[in-house]
N, C-alpha and C positions, 0 to 999 in steps of 0.2 A: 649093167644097163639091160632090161627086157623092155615086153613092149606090153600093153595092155589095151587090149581090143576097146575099150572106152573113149584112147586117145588119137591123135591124130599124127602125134609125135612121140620117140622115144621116153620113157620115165627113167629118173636118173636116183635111184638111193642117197640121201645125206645124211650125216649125225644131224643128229639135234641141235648143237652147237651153231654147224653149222647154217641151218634152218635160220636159228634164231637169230645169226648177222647178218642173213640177207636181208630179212624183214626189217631187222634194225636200220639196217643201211638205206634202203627202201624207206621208211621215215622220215630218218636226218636229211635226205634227198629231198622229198616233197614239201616238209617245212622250211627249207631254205630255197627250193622254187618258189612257192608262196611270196616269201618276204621281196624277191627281185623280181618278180612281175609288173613291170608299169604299160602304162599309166591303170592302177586301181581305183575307184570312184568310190570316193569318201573315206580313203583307206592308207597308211602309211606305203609306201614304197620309194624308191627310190631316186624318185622325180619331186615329192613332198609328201607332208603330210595330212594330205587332206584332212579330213575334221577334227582331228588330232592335234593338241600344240604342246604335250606332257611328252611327248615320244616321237622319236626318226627313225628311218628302218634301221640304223645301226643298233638301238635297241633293241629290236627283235631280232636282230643278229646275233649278241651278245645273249640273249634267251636259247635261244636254238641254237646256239653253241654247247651252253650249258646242259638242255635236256638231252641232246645228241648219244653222250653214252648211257642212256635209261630208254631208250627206247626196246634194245635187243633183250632185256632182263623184263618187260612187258612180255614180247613174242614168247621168251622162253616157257613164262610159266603157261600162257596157252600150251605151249606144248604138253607139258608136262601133264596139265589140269584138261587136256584133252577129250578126254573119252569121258568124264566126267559132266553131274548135273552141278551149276552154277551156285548150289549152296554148300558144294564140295570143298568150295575154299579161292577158288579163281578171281572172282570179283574182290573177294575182300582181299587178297595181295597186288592186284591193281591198283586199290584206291591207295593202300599200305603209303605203294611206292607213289602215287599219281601226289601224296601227302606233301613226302620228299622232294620230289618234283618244282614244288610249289614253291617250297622252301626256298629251290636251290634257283631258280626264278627270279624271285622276289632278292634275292641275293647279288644274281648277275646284272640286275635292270637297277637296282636302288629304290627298289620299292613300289616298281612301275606292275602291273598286270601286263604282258604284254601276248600269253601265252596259256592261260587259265584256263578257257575253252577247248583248247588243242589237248592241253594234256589229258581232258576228260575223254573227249572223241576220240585219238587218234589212240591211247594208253586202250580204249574198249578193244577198238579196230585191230590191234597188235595181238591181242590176246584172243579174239578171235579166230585171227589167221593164223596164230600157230595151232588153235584146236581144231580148225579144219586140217590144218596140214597133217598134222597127228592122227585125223583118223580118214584122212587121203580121200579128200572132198575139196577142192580146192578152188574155188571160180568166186568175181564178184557176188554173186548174187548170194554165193551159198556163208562168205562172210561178212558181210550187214546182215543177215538171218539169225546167224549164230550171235551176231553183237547184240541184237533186239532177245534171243532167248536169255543170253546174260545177265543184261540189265532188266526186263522187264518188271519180275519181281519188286524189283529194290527202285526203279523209278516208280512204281504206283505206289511204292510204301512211302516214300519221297514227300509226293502229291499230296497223299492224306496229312502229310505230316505237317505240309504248309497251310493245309487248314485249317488244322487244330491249332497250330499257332497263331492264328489271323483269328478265330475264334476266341482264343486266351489273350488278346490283347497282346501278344507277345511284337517289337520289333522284325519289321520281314525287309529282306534286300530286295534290292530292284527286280528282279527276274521275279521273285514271290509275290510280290505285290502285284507284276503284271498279271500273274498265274490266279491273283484272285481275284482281280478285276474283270480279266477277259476270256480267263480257260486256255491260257495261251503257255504251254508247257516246256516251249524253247527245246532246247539241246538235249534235254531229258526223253521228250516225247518225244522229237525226233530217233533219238537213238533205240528205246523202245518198239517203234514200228518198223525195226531194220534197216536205217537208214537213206528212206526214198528218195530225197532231196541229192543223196549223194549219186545214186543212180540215176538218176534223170541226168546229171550234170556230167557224168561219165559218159550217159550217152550220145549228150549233145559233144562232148568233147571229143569222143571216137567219129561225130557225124561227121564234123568238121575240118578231121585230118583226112577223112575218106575224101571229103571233097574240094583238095589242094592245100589245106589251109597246115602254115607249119604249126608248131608245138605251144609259143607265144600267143598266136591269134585264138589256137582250142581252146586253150588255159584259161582268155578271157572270156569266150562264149561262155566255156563252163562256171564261171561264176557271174557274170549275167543271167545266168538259167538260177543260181542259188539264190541270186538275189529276189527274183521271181515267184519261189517253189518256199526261199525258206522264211517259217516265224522268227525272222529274226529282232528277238527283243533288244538287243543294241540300238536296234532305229527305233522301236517302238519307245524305249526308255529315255531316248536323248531329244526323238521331236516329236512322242505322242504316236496313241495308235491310229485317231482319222487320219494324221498323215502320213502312216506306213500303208492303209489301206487307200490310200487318194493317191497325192500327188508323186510322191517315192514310186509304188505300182508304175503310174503313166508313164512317169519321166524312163524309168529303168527300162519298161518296158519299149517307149522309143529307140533308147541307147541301144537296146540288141539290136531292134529290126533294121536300124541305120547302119551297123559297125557289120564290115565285110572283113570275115577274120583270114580272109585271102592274100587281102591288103593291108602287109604289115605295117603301110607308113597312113595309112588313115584312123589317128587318133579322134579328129573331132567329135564324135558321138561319146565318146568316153572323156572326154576333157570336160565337154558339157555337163554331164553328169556330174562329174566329179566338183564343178565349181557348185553348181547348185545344191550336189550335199553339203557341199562346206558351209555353205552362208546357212543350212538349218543345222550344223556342227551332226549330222545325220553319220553316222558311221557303221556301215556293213558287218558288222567284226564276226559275229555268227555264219554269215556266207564264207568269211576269209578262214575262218577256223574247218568248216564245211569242203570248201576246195582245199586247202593243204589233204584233207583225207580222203580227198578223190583223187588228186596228185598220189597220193599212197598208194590207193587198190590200182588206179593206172601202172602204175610202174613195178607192184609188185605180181602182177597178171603174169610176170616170166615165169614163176615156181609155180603155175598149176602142172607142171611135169614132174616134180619133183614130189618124195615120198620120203618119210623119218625111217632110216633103218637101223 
């Protein structure tokens, strides 16, 4: 143990190894926070399934079970691809495995999606954070930085690429389609510009334990706030973009200024929400994929002390 005049607390040396199963674990943690947070508004958990009638949270249980030992083989190769620039090889063996991933997914649900988004975000974010650790830089801000120099690149290659397709007449998915109708670049763009949405919603989530509020009630501000902040093409795909930009806006934004996340037994502002996405089958899934990775850098905030030796 030494100490390094930068910190405020001791720095502690780990292997690598090691590095890589806290972050892992750090993960598997925040995607099964994720999944038992109630009441979510339009969103599966554990109370129902909001707009959802193909899936229960035991399926995304049954998901995040599965992806659970692939998280720390993410962390690792940041490590390893650390010091390195992003066409060194690090993105292309996150996607390699994020492939895998998918596979083993679609395997554990029956053929459900219940996880698709996560494994893009949170596989970047993993990889990330072990190349900051790797080169002992280690704080939020400095990995959504590192996840935007990663991906940059290869999401504006992405972008042109759904052009060109939409140009050729070629078949496009939902997200593409939205992406040439409105410029609206979802989970891509997001993750590209460093991932703001996630900070914003970390900070609202730090505001909120600072001011009595326990881990439940933050959890919810913080995705209140993503629902806010993020393009999220789920709702725009399932009820249209005037009404992600109208009524969803209003309503979501009522539900925050109403819900005291102080008071863990005052559901109503969140119940409300959540019936009204349902009758437009409106579902957050980008926010919920968005907060499981702020669930992540919150909790893995312990190892900014920590250094690869």
């Amino acid at each position: 143990m030494n100490y390094d005049g930068a910190h405020t607390k001791p720095r502690v040396a780990v292997k690598a190894k090691d590095a890589a199963e806290a972050l892992g674990a750090a993960a598997a943690l925040a995607s099964l926070e994720e999944i038992v947070l109630s009441p979510k508004p339009g969103l599966v958990d554990p109370s129902d399934s909001g707009s959802h009638d193909d899936m229960t949270w035991t399926t995304f249980l049954a998901s995040a079970s599965a992806l659970a030992p692939f998280w720390r083989a993410q962390a690792m190769d940041g490590i390893i691809y650390g010091n390195y620039k992003p066409s060194d090889g690090l993105l292309a063996k996150l996607r390699l495995r994020g492939k895998e991933m998918e596979r083993t997914m679609f395997s554990a649900t029956g053929g459900v999606n219940a996880h698709k988004g996560l494994i893009f975000a949170l596989s970047l974010l993993l990889g990330a954070a072990g190349s900051c650790l790797a080169r002992g830089n280690y704080s939020p801000s400095a990995v959504c930085a590192r996840a935007g120099e990663i991906i940059a690149p290869s999401a504006e290659e992405d972008l042109r690429s759904i052009a060109a397709k939409a140009g050729n007449g070629e078949p496009l998915t939902h997200g593409e389609k939205i992406f040439i109708e409105h410029g609206i670049g979802g989970i891509r763009s997001e993750a590209a510009a460093g991932f703001p949405s996630l900070l914003a919603a970390l900070g609202e989530m730090e505001d909120a334990l600072s001011g009595g509020a326990g881990m439940r009630g933050a959890t919810l501000c913080a995705l209140l706030r993503l629902m806010l902040v993020t393009e999220d093409t789920n709702v725009i795909h399932r009820a249209g973009i005037e009404f992600w930009r109208g009524e969803y806006m209003e309503k979501t934004r009522s539900a925050k200024n109403n819900f005291d996340p102080a008071n863990p037994s005052d559901n109503a502002p969140l119940m409300e929400l959540n019936k009204f996405l349902s009758k437009y089958r409106a579902s957050p899934g980008g926010s919920a994929d968005l907060l499981a990775c702020t669930l992540f850098i919150y909790r893995s905030k312990m190892l900014d002390n920590i250094f690869i030796s």
